[in-house]
C-alpha positions in Angstrom: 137.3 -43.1 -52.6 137.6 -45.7 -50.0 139.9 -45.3 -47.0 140.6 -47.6 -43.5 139.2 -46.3 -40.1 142.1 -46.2 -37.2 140.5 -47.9 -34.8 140.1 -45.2 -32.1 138.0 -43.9 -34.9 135.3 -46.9 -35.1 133.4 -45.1 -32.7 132.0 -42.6 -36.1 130.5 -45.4 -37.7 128.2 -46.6 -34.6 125.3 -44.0 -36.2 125.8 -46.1 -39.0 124.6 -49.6 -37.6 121.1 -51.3 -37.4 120.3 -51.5 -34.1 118.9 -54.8 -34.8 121.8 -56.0 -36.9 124.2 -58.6 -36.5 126.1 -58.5 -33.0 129.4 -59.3 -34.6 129.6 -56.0 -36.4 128.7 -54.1 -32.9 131.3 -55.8 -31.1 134.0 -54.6 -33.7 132.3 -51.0 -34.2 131.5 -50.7 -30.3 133.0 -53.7 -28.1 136.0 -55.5 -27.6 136.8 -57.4 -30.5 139.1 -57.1 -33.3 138.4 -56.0 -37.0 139.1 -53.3 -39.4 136.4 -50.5 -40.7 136.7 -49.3 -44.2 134.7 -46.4 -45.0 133.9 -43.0 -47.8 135.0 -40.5 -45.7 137.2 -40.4 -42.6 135.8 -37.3 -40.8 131.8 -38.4 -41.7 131.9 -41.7 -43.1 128.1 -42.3 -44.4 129.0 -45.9 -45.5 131.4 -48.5 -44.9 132.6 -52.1 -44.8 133.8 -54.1 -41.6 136.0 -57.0 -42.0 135.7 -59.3 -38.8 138.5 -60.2 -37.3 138.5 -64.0 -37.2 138.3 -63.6 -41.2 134.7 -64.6 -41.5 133.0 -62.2 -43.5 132.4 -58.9 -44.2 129.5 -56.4 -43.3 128.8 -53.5 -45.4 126.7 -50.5 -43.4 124.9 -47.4 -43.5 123.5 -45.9 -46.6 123.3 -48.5 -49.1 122.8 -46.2 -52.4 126.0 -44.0 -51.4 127.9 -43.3 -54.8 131.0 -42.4 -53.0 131.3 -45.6 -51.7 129.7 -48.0 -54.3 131.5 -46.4 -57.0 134.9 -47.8 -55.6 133.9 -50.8 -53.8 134.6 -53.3 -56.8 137.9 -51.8 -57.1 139.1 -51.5 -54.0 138.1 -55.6 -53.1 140.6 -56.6 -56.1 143.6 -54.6 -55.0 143.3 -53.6 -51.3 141.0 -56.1 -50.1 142.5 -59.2 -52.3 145.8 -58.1 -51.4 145.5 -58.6 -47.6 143.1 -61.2 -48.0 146.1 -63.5 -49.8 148.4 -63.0 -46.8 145.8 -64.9 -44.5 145.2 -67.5 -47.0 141.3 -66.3 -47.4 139.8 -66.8 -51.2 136.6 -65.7 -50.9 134.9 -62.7 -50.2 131.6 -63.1 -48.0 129.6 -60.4 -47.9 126.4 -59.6 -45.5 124.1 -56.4 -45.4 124.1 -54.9 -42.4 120.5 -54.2 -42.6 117.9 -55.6 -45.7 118.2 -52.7 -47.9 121.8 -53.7 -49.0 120.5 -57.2 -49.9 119.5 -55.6 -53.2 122.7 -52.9 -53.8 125.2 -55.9 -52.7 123.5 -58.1 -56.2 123.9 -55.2 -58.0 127.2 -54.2 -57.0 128.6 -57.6 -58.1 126.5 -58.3 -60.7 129.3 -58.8 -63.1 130.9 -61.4 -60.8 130.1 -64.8 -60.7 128.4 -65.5 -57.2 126.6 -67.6 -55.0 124.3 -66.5 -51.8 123.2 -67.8 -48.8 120.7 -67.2 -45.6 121.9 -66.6 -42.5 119.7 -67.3 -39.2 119.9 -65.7 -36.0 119.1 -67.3 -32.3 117.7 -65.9 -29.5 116.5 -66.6 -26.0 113.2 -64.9 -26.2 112.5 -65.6 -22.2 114.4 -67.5 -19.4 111.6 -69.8 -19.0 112.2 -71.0 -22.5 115.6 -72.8 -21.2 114.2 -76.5 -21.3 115.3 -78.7 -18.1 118.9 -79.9 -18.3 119.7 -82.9 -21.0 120.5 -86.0 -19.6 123.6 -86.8 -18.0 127.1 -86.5 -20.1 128.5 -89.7 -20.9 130.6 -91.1 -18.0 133.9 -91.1 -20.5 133.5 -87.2 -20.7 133.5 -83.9 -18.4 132.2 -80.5 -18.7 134.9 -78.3 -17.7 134.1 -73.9 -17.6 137.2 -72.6 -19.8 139.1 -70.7 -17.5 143.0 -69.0 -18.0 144.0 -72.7 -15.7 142.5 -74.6 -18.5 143.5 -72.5 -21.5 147.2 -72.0 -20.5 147.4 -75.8 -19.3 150.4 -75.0 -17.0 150.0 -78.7 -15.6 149.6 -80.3 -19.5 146.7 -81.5 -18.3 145.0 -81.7 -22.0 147.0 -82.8 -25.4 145.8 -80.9 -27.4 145.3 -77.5 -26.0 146.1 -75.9 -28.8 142.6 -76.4 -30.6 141.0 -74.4 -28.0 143.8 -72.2 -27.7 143.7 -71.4 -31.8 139.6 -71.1 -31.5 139.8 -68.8 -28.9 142.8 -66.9 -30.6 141.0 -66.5 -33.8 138.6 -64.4 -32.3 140.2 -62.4 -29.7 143.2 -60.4 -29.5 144.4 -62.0 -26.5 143.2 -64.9 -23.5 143.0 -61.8 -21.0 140.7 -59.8 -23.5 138.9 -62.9 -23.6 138.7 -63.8 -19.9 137.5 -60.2 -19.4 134.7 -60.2 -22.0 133.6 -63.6 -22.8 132.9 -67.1 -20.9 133.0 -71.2 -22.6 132.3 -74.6 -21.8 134.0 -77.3 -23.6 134.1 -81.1 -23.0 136.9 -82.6 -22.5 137.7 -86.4 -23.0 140.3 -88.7 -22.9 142.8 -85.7 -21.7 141.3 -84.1 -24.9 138.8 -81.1 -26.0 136.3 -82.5 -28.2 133.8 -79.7 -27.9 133.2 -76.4 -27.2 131.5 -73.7 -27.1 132.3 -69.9 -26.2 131.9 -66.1 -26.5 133.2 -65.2 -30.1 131.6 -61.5 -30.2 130.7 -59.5 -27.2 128.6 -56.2 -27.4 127.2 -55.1 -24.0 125.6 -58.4 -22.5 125.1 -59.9 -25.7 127.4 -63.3 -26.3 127.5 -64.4 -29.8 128.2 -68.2 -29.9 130.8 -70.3 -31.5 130.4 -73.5 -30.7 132.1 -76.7 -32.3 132.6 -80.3 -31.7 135.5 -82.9 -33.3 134.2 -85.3 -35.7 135.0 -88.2 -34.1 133.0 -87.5 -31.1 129.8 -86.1 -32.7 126.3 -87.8 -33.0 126.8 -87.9 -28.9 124.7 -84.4 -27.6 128.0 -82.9 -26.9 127.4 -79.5 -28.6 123.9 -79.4 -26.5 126.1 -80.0 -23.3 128.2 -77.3 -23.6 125.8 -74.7 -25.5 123.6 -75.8 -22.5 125.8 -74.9 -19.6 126.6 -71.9 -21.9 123.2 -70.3 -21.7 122.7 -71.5 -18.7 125.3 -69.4 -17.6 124.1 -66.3 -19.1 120.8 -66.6 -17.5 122.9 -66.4 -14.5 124.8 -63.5 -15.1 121.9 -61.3 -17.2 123.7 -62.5 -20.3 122.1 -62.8 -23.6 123.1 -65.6 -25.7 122.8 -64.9 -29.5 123.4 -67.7 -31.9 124.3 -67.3 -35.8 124.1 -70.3 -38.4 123.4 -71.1 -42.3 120.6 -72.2 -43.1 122.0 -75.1 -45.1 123.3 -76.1 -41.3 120.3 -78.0 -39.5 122.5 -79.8 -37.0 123.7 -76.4 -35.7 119.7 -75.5 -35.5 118.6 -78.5 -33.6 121.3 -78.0 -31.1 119.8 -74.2 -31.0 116.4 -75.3 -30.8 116.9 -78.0 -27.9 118.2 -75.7 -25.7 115.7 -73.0 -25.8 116.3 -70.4 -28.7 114.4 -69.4 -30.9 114.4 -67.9 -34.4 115.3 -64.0 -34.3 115.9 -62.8 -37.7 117.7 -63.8 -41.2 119.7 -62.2 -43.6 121.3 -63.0 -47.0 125.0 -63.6 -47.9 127.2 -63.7 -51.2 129.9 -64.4 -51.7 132.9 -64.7 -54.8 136.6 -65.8 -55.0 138.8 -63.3 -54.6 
């Protein structure tokens, strides 16, 4: 059988992670973000499945060839998992190994399902001295502005259309003062409006996974490399380590990467089926 973890219970699964896996399944399991734990056995769970909070995937972990688990899994995605899934207006099911091993159980699992897969890449700042000099100057018709609670609750309606960062920001946090207290951003601002950004989305210890995102109608201008810039830049600062998480279908998002000093870290695989 498959149960749900209360979350002052995550803390049984932390024997189960790779301790060079994905940060966003740390930060659930061990830091301060939000998600829900699904695992064989509530008192010694030996395998399990974390949903992330923002709705972005799902991480299976531990022991990969665990009947009690595997046996229900299938089962369990098309009544508990659908089920929940449908009040969030989610469709697809995306699911990621927590370390290689399940790359192999996960195809075999859902074999009988029609699916697609994908590669992840991961980011890293290998060494401060990798950070390149600072890119050329922003474009006069826009600012760099550090998100802080002034900006994000916009008291003095000071940006139009505070609620895009307000929604990003939301989507992975639980509140703005969980997010002030754990997590940092940059975001562009022009015309009175955000255009870009880029932020903490999962914290675990001093590692800062990065979300980063710019509006279409103001791309093809370096904005994400700004902000990412003064990002890392920041984290340097403050000990931080910034950890950045892309397809590998998405070059743009590895260029910006790239140009401001990270490097590759590791990949994993992905698949994925409607719900």
């Amino acid at each position: 059988m498959i149960y749900e973890l209360s979350e002052p219970d995550f803390f049984k699964c932390k024997r189960l992670l790779n301790p060079e896996g994905q940060v966003e399944v740390k930060a659930i399991i061990s830091g301060p973000n939000q998600g829900r734990v699904f695992v064989d056995d509530l008192s010694n769970p030996k395998t399990g499945l974390v949903w992330l909070g923002n709705n972005d995937g799902f991480f299976f972990i531990g022991d990969e060839d665990n009947g009690e688990f595997n046996d229900y899994i299938n089962d369990f995605i098309d009544t508990v998992i659908k089920a929940d899934a449908q009040k969030v207006d989610l469709n697809w099911f995306e699911g990621m190994g927590n370390h290689s091993g399940w790359d192999r159980t996960l195809d075999d699992l859902f074999k009988h399902r029609k699916t697609s897969s994908w590669k992840q890449i991961v980011y890293s700042l290998k060494d401060k001295h990798d950070l390149p000099a600072r890119p050329q100057l922003i474009p006069k018709t826009y600012q760099l502005k550090d998100i802080t609670p002034d900006l994000y609750f916009n008291n003095d309606y000071a940006i139009h259309n505070i609620s895009y960062l307000q929604s990003k920001i939301d989507t992975f946090w639980s509140s703005p003062s969980d997010f002030f207290e754990n997590g940092l951003g940059y975001c562009i601002v022009g015309d009175n409006k955000v255009v870009s950004l880029c932020f903490s989305s999962f914290v675990y210890k001093n590692t800062h996974c990065i979300d980063i995102e710019t509006l279409s109608s103001h791309q093809n201008k370096q904005l994400a490399q700004f902000a990412a810039y003064a990002f890392v830049q920041r984290c340097l600062y403050e000990n931080l380590l910034p950890y950045w998480d892309c397809m590998e279908s998405n070059t743009v998002s590895q260029k910006v990467a790239e140009k401001i000093g990270l490097s590759h870290s590791f990949s994993y695989k992905g698949i994925e089926f409607q719900l």
